[in-house]
DOPAFI-113661 format. One record per residue (C-alpha): x, y, z; residue in three letters. Coordinates in pm, 1 decimal, padded with zeros to 6 digits. Last residue first. Layout:
// residues N
+----------+----------+----------+-----+
!        u !        v !        w ! res !
+----------+----------+----------+-----+
!        X !        Y !        Z ! ala !
...
+----------+----------+----------+-----+
// end
This chain:
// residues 296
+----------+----------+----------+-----+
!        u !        v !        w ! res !
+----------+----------+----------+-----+
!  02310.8 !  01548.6 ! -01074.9 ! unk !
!  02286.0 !  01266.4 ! -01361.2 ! unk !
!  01946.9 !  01090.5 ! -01213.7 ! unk !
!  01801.7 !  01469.8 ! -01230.4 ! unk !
!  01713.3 !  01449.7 ! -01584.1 ! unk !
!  01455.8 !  01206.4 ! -01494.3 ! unk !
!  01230.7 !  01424.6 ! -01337.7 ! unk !
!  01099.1 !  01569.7 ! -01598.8 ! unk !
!  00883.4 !  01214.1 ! -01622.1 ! unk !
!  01043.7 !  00931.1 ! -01837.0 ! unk !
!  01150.5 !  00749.4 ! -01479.5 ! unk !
!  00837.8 !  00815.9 ! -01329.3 ! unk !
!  00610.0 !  00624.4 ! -01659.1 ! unk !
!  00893.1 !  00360.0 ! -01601.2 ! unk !
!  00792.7 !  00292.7 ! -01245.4 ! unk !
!  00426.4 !  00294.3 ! -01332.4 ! unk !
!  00470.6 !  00084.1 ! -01600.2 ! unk !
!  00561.5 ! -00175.7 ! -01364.3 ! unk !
!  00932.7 ! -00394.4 ! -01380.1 ! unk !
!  01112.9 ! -00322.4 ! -01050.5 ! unk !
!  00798.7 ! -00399.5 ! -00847.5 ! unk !
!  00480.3 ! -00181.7 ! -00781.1 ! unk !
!  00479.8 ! -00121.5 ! -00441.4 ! unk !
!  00809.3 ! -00143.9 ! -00288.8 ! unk !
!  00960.5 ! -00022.7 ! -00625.1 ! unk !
!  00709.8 !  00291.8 ! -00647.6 ! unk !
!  00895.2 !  00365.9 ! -00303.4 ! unk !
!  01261.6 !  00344.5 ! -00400.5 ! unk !
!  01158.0 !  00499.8 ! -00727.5 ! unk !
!  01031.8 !  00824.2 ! -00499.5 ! unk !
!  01243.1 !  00820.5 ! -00281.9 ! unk !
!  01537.0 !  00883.4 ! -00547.4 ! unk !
!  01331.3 !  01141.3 ! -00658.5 ! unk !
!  01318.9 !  01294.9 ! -00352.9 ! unk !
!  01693.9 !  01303.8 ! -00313.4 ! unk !
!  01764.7 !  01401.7 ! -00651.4 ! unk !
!  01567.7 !  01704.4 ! -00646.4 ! unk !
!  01779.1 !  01800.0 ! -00292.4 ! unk !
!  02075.6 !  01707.7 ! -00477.3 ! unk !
!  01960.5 !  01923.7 ! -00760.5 ! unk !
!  01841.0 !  02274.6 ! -00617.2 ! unk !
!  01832.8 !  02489.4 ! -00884.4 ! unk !
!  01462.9 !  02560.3 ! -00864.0 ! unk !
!  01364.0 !  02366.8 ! -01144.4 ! unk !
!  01557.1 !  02064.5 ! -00997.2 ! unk !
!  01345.9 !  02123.2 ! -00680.7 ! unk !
!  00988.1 !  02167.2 ! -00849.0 ! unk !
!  01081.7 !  01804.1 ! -01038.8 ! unk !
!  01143.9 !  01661.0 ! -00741.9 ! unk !
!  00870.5 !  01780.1 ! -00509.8 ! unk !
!  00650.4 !  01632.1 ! -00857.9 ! unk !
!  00846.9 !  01299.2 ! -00762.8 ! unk !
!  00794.1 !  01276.1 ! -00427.0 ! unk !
!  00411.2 !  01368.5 ! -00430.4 ! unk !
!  00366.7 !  01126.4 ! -00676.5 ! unk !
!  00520.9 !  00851.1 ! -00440.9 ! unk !
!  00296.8 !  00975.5 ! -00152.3 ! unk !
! -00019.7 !  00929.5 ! -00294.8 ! unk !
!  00075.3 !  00558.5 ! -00492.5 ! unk !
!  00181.1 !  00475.4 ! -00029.8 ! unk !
!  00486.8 !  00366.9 !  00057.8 ! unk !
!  00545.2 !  00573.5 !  00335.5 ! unk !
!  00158.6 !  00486.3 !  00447.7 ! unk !
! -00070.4 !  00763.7 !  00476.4 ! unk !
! -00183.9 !  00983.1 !  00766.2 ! unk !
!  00119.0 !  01251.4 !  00850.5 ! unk !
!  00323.8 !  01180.5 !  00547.2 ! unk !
! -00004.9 !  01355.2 !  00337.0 ! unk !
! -00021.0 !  01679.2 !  00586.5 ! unk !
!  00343.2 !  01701.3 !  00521.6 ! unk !
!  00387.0 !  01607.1 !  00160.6 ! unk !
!  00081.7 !  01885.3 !  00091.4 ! unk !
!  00272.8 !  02149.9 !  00305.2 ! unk !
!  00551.5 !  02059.5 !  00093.0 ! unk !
!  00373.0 !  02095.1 ! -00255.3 ! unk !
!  00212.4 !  02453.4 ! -00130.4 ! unk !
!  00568.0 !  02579.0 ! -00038.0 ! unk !
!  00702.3 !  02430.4 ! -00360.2 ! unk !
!  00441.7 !  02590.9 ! -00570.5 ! unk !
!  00478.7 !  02929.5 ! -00447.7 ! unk !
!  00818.4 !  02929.2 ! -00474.5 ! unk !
!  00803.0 !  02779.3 ! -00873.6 ! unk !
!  00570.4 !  02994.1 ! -01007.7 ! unk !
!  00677.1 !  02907.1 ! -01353.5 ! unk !
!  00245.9 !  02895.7 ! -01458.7 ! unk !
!  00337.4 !  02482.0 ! -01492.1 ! unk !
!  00465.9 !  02502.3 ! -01151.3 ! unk !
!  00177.1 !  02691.0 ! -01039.0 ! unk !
! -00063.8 !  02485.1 ! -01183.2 ! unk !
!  00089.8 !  02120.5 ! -01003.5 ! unk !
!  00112.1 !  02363.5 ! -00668.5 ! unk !
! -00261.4 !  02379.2 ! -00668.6 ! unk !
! -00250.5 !  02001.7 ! -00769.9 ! unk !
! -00087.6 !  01910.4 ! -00430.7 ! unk !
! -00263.2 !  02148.6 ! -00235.6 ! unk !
! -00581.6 !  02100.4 ! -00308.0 ! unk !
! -00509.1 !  01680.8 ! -00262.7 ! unk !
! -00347.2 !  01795.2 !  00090.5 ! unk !
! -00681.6 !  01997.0 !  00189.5 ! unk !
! -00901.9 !  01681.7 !  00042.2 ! unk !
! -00708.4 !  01428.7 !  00326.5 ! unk !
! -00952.3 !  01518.5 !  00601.0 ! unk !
! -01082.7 !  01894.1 !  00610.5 ! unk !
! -01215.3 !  01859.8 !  00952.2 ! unk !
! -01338.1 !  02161.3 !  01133.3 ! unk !
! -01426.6 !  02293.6 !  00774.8 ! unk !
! -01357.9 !  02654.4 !  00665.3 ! unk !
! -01010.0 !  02603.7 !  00482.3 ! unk !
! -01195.2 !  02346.2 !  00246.2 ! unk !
! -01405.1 !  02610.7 !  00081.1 ! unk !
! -01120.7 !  02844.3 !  00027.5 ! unk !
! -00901.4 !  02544.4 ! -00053.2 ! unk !
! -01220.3 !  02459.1 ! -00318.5 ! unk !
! -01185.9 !  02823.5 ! -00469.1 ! unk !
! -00821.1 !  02868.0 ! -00522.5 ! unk !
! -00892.9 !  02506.3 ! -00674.1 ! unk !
! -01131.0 !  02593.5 ! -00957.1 ! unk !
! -00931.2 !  02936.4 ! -01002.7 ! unk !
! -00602.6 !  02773.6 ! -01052.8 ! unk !
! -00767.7 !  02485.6 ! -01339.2 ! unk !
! -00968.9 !  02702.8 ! -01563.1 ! unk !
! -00646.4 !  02970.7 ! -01545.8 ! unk !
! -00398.6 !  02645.4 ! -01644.0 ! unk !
! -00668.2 !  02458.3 ! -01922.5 ! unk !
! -00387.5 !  02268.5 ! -02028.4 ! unk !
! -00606.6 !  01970.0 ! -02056.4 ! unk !
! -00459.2 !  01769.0 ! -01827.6 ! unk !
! -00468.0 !  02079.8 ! -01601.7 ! unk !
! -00854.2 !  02101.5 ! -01675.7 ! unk !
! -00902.1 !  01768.3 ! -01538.5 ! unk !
! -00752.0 !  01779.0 ! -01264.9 ! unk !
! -00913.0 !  02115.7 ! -01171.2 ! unk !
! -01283.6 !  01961.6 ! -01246.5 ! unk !
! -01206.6 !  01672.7 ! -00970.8 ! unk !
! -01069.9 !  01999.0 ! -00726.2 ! unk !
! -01428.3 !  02172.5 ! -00786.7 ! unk !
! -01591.2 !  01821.2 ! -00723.8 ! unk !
! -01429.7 !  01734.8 ! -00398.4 ! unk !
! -01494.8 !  02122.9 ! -00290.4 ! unk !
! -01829.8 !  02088.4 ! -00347.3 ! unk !
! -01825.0 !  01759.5 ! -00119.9 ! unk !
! -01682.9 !  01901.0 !  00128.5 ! unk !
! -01891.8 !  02156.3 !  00151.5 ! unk !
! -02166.5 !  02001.1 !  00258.5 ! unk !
! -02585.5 !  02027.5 !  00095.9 ! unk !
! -02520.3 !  01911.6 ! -00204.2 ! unk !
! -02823.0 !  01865.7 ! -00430.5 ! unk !
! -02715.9 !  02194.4 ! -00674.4 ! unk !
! -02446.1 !  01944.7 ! -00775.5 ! unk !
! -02692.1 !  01723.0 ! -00965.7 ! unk !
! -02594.6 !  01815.1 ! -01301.0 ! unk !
! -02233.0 !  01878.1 ! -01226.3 ! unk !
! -02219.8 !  01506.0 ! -01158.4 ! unk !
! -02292.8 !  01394.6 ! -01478.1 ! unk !
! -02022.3 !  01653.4 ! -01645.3 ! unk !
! -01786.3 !  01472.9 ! -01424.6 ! unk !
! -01858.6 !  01151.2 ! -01531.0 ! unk !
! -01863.1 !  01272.7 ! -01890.6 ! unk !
! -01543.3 !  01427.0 ! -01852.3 ! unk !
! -01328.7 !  01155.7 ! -01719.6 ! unk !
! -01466.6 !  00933.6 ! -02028.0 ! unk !
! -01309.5 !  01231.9 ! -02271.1 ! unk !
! -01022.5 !  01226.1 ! -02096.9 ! unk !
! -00949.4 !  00837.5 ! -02076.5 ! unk !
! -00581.6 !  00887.8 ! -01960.3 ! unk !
! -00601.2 !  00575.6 ! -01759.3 ! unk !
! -00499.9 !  00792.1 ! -01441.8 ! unk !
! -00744.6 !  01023.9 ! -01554.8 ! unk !
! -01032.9 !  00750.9 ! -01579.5 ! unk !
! -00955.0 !  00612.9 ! -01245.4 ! unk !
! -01008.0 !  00962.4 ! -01098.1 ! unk !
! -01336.5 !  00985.7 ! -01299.5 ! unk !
! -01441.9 !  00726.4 ! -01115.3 ! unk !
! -01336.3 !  00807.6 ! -00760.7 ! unk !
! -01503.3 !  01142.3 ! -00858.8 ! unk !
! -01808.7 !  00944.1 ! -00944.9 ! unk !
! -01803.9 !  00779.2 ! -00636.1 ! unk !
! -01753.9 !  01079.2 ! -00455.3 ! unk !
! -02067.8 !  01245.2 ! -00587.7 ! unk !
! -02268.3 !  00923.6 ! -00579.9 ! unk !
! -02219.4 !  00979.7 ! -00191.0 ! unk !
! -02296.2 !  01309.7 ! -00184.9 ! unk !
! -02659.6 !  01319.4 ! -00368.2 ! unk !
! -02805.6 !  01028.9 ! -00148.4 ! unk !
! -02816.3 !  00653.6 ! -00262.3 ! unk !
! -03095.2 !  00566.5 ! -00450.2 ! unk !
! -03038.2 !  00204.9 ! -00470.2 ! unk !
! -03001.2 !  00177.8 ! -00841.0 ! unk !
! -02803.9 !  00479.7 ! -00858.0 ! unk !
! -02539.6 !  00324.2 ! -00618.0 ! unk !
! -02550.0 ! -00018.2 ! -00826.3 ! unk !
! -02443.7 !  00111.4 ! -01145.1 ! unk !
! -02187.0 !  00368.5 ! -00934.7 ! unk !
! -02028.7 !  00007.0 ! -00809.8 ! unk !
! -02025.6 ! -00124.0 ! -01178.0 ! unk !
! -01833.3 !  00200.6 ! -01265.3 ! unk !
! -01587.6 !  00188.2 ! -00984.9 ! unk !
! -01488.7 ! -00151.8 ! -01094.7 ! unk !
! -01462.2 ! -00108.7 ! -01449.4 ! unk !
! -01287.4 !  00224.9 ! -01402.3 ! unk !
! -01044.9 !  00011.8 ! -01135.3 ! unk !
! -00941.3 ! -00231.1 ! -01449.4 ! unk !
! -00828.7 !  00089.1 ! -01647.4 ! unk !
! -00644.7 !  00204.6 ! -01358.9 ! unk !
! -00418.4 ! -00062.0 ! -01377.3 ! unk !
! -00175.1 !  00029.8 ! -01141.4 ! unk !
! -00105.5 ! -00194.6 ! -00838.2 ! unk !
! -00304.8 !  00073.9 ! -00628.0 ! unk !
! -00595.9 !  00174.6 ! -00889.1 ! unk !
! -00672.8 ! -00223.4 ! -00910.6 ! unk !
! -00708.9 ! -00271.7 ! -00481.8 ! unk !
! -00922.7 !  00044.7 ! -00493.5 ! unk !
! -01149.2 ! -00086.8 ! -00803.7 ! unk !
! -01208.7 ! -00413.4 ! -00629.3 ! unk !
! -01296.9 ! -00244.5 ! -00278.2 ! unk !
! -01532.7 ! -00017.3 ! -00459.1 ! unk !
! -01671.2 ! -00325.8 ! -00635.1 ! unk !
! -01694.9 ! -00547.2 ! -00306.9 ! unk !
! -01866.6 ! -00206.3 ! -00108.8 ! unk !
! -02106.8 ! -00165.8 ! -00408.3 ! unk !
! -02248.8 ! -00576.8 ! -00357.0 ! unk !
! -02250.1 ! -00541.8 !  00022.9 ! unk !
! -02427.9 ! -00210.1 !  00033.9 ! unk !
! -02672.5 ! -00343.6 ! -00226.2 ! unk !
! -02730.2 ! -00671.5 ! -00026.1 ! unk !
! -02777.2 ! -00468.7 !  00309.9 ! unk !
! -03024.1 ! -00250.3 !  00117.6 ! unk !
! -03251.5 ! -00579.9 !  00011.6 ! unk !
! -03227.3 ! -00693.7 !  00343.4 ! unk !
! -03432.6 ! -00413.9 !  00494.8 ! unk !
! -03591.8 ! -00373.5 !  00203.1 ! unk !
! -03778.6 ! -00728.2 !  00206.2 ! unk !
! -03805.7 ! -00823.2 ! -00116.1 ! unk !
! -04072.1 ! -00890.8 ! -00375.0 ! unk !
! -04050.2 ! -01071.4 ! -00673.1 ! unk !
! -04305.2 ! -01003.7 ! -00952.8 ! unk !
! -04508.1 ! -01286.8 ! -01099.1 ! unk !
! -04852.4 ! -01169.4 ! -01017.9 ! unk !
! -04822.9 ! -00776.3 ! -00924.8 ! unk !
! -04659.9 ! -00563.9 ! -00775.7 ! unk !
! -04724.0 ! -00177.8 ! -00734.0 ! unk !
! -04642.8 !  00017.8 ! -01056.9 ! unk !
! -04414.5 !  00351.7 ! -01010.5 ! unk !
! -04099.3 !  00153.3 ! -01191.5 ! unk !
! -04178.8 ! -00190.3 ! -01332.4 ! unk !
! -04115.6 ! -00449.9 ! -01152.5 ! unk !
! -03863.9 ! -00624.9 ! -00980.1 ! unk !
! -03947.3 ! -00609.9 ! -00604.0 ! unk !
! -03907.8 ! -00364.1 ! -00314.4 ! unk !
! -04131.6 ! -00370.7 ! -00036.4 ! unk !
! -04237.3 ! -00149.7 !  00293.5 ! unk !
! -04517.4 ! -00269.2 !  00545.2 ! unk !
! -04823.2 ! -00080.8 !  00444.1 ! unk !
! -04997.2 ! -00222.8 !  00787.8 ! unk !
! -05343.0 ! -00352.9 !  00570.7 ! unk !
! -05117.0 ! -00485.4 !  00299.1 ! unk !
! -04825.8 ! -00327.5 !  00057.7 ! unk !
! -04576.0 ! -00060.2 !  00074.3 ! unk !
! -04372.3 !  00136.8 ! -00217.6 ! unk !
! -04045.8 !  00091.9 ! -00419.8 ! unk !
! -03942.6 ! -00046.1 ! -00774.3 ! unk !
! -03620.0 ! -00167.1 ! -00908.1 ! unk !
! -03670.9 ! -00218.0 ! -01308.9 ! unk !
! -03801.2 ! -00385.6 ! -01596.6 ! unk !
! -03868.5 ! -00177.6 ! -01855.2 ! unk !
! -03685.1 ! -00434.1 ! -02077.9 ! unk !
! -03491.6 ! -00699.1 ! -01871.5 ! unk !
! -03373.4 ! -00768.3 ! -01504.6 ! unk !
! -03127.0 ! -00983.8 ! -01418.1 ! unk !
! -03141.0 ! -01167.7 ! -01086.0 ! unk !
! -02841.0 ! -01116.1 ! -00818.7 ! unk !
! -02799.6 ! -01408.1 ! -00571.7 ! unk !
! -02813.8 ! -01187.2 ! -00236.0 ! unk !
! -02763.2 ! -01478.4 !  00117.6 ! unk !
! -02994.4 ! -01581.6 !  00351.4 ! unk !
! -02867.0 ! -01889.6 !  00401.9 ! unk !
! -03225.0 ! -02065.4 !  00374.8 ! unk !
! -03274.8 ! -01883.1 !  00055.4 ! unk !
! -03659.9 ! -01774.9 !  00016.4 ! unk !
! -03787.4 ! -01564.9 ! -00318.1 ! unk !
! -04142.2 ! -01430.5 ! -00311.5 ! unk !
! -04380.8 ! -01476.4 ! -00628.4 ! unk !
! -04671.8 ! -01238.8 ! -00597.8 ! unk !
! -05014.3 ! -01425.8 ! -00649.2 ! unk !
! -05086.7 ! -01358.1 ! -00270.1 ! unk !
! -04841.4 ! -01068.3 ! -00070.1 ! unk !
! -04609.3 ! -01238.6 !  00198.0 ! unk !
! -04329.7 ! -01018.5 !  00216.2 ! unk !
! -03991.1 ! -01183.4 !  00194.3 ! unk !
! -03638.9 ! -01264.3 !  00324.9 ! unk !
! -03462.6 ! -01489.7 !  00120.9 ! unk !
! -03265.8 ! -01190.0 ! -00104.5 ! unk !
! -03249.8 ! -01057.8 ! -00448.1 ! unk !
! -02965.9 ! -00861.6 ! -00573.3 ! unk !
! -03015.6 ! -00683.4 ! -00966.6 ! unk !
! -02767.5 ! -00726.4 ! -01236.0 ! unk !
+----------+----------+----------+-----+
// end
């Protein structure tokens, strides 16, 4: 689906579109039919219309003013990202792939720059890892590798080395997995303002080590995680509940039990807030390592 809008440049034998409220109504596009860009008359004032890609327009095509025409787009992606966030946080991650999908659809469409398809297709890939689509996870990452020679911050590398390191500890990829994020906390370390990445790092660098039996070094990288995380999210926040529950399980390993059974027990009261009593979610914690600790 394509946006149109009811601002237009006046261009003979061209059909223009006009809405008197202004608002995108999407038109479908068919074939070769696609988004195209240029400029038109004696000032080359900027169009976009629905034609066919490197052609200038012609009798029949719509043209749009691109002004408008971007405002649509960033409208149209911003309701889908929205869609797929509100989906991911009452757990049906399956519903926020179909979200974050249609929003990437429209992203590439608009030509959005190198770093901001990056992080939706993390977001994407995120959604397919919570859905346990590995294989779909993959291919969104593998599409993003191909253009990660475009990325000019470090952020963003970073973003995609720690998206690659979820991945590979699904797989049981451990080595794959520790040296992808030893190098994206390196990268992440350097910024002025590593935002809410450092804590993610963290969180699944101490997710290898537990796995690797490295439990001290996993617990001190899990609670600096939980307290960079407590610091900017909401104490009831999906984030946060994870967190509580792999602290948990690194606790009981330890020897520690009523500390273990502490978090844990924040953990359900917290998933319970959000979820409800009866979501998967909730159960999926309950049948984690974890659960063991319930008799402590």
């Amino acid at each position: 689906m394509m946006a149109r809008t009811g601002r237009d440049v006046q261009l003979p034998g061209v059909h223009a579109e006009n809405s008197a409220d202004g608002k995108c109504q999407p038109v479908a596009l068919a074939g070769e039919r696609w988004l195209v860009a240029g400029t038109i008359g004696p000032k080359q004032k900027p169009w976009l219309g629905a034609g066919v890609q490197g052609q200038h327009p012609k009798a029949g095509d719509v043209v749009l003013d691109t002004v408008v025409f971007a405002s649509c787009v960033l409208a149209q992606q911003s309701d889908w990202i929205a869609a797929g966030n509100r989906a991911l946080d009452k757990g049906s991650p399956e519903e926020a792939a179909a979200d974050y999908a249609k929003a990437l659809d429209v992203h590439v469409r608009a030509g959005e720059s190198a770093e901001d398809l990056l992080h939706l297709r993390v977001t994407l890939a995120t959604a397919y890892m919570e859905a346990g689509e590995y294989r779909e996870m993959e291919a969104v990452l593998q599409e993003a590798q191909k253009t990660a020679w475009q990325l000019t911050d470090g952020i963003s590398r970073a973003e995609l080395l720690n998206a690659w390191s979820a991945l590979h500890l699904k797989l049981g990829q451990l080595a794959a997995a520790e040296a992808e994020l030893q190098e994206a906390r390196r990268i992440v370390l350097k910024l002025q303002e590593p935002g809410d990445l450092l804590p993610t790092v963290l969180h699944n660098l101490a997710a290898v080590e537990m796995r690797m039996g490295r439990y001290q070094e996993a617990l001190s990288h899990e609670q600096e995680a939980m307290g960079r995380l407590e610091k900017t999210l909401a104490p009831d926040h999906p984030t946060l509940i994870r967190g509580w529950a792999s602290l948990a399980s690194l606790q009981y390993l330890m020897g520690r039990p009523q500390e273990a059974k502490a978090s844990l027990d924040r953990a359900i009261a917290s998933a319970e807030k959000t979820y409800g009593a009866s979501q998967v979610f909730l159960a999926d914690l309950l049948e984690s390592d974890a659960v063991a600790l319930v008799s402590k």
